[in-house]
N, C-alpha and C positions, 0 to 999 in steps of 0.2 A: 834301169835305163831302158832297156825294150819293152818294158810296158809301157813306160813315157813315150816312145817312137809308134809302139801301137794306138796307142791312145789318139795320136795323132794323127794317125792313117784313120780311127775308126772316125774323127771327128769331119774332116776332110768327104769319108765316104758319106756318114748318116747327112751333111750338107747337100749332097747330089744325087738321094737316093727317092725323091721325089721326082727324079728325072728318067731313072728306070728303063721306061717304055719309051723314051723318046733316045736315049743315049747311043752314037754312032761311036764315041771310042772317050778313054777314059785314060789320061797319063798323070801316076804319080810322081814327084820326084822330093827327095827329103834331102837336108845336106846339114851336115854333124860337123861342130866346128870345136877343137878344144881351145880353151882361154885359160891363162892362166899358172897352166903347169907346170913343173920342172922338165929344164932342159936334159934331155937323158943322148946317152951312144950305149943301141944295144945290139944285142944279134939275134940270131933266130928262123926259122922257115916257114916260107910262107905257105897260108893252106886257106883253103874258101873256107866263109861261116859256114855253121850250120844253116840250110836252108836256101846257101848259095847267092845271099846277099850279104858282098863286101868279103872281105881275109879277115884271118884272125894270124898273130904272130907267137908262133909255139916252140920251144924249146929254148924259152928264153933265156940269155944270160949278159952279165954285164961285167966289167974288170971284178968285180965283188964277188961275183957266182953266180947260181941257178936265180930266175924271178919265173914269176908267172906268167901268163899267155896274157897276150892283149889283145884286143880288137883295133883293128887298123883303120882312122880315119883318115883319107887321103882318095885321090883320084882312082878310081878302081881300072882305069886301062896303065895306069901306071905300075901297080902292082901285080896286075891279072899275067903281067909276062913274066911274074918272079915266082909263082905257082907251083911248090916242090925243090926251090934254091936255099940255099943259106944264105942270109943279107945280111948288113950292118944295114940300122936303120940309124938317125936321129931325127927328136923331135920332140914333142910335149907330151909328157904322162899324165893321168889324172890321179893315181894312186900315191904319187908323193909331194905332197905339198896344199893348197886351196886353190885346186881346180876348178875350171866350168864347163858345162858341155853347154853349147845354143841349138837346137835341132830347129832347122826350120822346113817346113813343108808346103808345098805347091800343088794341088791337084786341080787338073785344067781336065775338063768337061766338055766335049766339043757334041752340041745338039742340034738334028736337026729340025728346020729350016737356020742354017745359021747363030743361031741363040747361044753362043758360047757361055760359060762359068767358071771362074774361077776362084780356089778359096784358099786361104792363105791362115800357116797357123806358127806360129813361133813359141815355145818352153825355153827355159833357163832350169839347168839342174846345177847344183853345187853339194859341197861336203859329203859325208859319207854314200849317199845316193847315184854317187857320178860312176863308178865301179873302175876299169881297169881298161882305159881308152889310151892310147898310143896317137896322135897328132902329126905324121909321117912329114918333114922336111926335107932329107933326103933317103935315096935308097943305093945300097951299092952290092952287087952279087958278091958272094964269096965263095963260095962253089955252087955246081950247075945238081947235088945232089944235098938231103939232108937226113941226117941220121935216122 
């Protein structure tokens, strides 16, 4: 899946890399939507990705036991205040059941004199490809520290 997301950034950048010398400023923006997946209630502590784009949710468990970490798709100012809490999150998994993830990407170009760009790029990924995304509905603290 982050190769798919890179993929996406490189195709975005190689579109506006003709512009180069002319570029006054360059905003990407990508937004990860899950479809599809089972409804989950799990817990867990929130911590940045690696790289510092987006949370990932670790120490997962559910009434069943221990799961694995997920990556957290949701609002990042919503999350970014849970940073080190224990949460009860629900929402949609990609890992159990026939998930989809839709990535779509935005990168807006602003050149001058005026000459803006914009280029627009959308992937669908399903079945074993999709990895282990978490779709955040809601989030609720459970304590202010995590194991």
């Amino acid at each position: 899946m982050m190769k798919l997301i890179g993929a996406m950034l490189c195709v975005g950048a190689a579109c506006s890399a003709g512009l180069v010398a002319q570029i006054s400023q360059t905003e990407t923006k990508s937004k990860i939507t899950v479809e599809d997946g089972k409804e989950v209630l799990v817990t867990g502590c929130v911590a940045p990705a690696i790289g510092g784009k987006g949370f990932i949710l670790t120490n997962v468990a559910d009434k069943k036991g221990a799961l694995h970490n997920y990556k957290l798709v949701s609002a990042d100012s919503e999350l970014s205040k849970h940073v080190g809490h224990r949460v009860q999150l629900s929402g949609k998994v990609t890992d159990q059941g026939d998930a989809k993830i839709t990535v779509e990407t935005k990168v807006k170009t602003k050149v001058e004199p005026g000459d803006d760009k914009e280029t627009r790029g959308k992937a669908h990924v399903e079945g074993d490809e999709v990895g282990n995304y978490l779709g955040v509905k809601s989030v609720k603290m459970i304590a202010a520290i995590c194991p």
